[in-house]
N, C-alpha and C positions, 0 to 999 in steps of 0.2 A: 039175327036180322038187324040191320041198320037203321039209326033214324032219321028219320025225315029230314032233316036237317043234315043230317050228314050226307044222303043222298043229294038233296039240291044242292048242298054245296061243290059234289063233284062231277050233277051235270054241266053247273056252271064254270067250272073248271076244265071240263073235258070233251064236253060236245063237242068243239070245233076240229080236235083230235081226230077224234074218232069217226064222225063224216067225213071228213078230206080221206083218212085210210079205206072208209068204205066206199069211198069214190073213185080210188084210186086202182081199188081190188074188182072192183064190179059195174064200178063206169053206171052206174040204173039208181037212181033217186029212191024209189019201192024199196028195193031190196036195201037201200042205205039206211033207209027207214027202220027196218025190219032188225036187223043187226045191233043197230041203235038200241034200240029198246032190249035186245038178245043181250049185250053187254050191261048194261044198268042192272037188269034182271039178276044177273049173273053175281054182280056187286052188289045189290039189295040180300039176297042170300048169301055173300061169302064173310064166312065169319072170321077168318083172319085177320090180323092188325097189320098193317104197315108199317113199317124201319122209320120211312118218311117219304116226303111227296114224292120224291124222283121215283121212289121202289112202286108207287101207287102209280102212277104215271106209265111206269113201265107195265107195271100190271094191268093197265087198261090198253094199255099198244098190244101188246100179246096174244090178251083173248081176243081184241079188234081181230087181227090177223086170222087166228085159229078159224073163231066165226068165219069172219068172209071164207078161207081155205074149205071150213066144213061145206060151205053153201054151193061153194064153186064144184066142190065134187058128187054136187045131186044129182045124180042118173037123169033128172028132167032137164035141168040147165046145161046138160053135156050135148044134150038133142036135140037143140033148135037154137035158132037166130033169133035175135031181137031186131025190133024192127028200128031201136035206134043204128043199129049195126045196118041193116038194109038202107033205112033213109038215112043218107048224109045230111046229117043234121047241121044249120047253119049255127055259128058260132053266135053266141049272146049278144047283141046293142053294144052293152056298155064293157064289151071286152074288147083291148086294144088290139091289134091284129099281129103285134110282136109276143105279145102277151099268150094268145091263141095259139101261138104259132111253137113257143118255148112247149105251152102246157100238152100240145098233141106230141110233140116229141118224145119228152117224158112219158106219158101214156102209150106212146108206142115200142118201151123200152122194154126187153124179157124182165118178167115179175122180180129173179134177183137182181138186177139194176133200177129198178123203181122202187123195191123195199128202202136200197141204201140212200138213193138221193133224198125219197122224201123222209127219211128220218136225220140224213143231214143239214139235209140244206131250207126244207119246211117245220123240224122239228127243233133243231140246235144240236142235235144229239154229234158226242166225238166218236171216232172209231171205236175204242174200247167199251163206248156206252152201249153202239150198236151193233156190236158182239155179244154183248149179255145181252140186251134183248134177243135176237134173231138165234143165239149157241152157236155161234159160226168164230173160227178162229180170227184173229185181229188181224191179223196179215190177210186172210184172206178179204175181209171188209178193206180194208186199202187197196187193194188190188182190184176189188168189184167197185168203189167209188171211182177210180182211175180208167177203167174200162170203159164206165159207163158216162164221165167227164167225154173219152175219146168218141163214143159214139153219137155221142149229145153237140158237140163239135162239128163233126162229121155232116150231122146231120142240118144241123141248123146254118152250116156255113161259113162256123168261126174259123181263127187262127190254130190249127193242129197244133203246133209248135209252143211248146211252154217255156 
C-alpha cells in the first residue's frame, strides 16, 4: 500500500487528468466522481513501482479509460437516457461561445477520435506516446488524428485545405 504522501502527491498531480477523461468518456459529473475515486483506489493498492512520471501518468490515463469502458458497458447504462441527454442543457456563463462550440464538436466525435485528440492536443502526448498508451499501431494514431482534424474541420467550418 501507498503512503499518504505519495497518494496526495499524485492526486495533486493527476486529478485534473483524470476528470477531463472522465468527462470526456461519460459526459455526468456523478459517475466522474465515482471513477475518480475507482482510480486512486486502484493506485492506493497497486504495489508496483514506476520507471518514472510519464510511465505513472500513463498508468493513471489507462485505468482512467478501462474504468470509464468498464462503466459504460453496465447492462443499466446501456438502458436508459439521461436526462442531461433529454434536456438540452445550456452551456455555462462563463463559457465563450467559440469555446462551447469547439468543445461540443469534440464530444460529438466517435470515441476513437476523441481518445486521440484529447490526449494530443489536451494532454501534450506525440503519436508514438499515444500508441503505447491506447496499443494501437503508430500509423494508425496518425491517421485517426488526421481523420478526426478533417472532421473537426468539417464541422466547425474551418479551411479543409492544409
Amino acid at each position: 500500500m501507498r503512503s499518504e504522501e505519495e497518494v496526495n502527491a499524485a492526486v495533486e498531480r493527476y486529478s485534473d487528468t483524470i476528470r477531463r477523461i472522465c468527462m470526456i468518456y461519460l459526459k455526468n459529473h456523478a459517475d466522474t466522481e465515482d471513477i475518480f475515486q475507482t482510480v486512486f483506489l486502484k493506485y492506493i493498492l497497486n504495489e508496483n513501482t514506476f520507471e518514472n512520471g510519464e510511465h505513472e501518468k500513463a498508468w493513471f490515463i489507462r485505468v482512467t479509460i478501462n474504468a470509464c469502458k468498464d462503466l459504460l458497458k453496465n447492462f443499466f447504462r446501456s438502458h436508459f437516457v439521461s436526462l442531461e441527454r433529454i434536456m438540452d442543457m445550456a452551456q455555462p456563463p462563463n463559457m465563450s461561445s467559440e469555446y462551447g462550440e469547439v468543445l461540443k464538436a469534440v464530444l460529438s466525435l466517435p470515441q476513437k477520435y476523441r481518445d486521440v485528440i484529447y490526449l494530443h492536443y489536451y494532454e501534450g502526448y506525440t503519436a508514438p506516446e499515444i500508441s503505447d498508451i491506447l496499443g494501437k499501431n503508430v500509423n494508425t494514431v496518425y491517421t485517426l488524428l488526421t481523420r478526426s482534424r478533417q472532421v473537426l474541420k468539417e464541422r466547425l467550418g474551418g479551411d479543409v485545405d492544409e
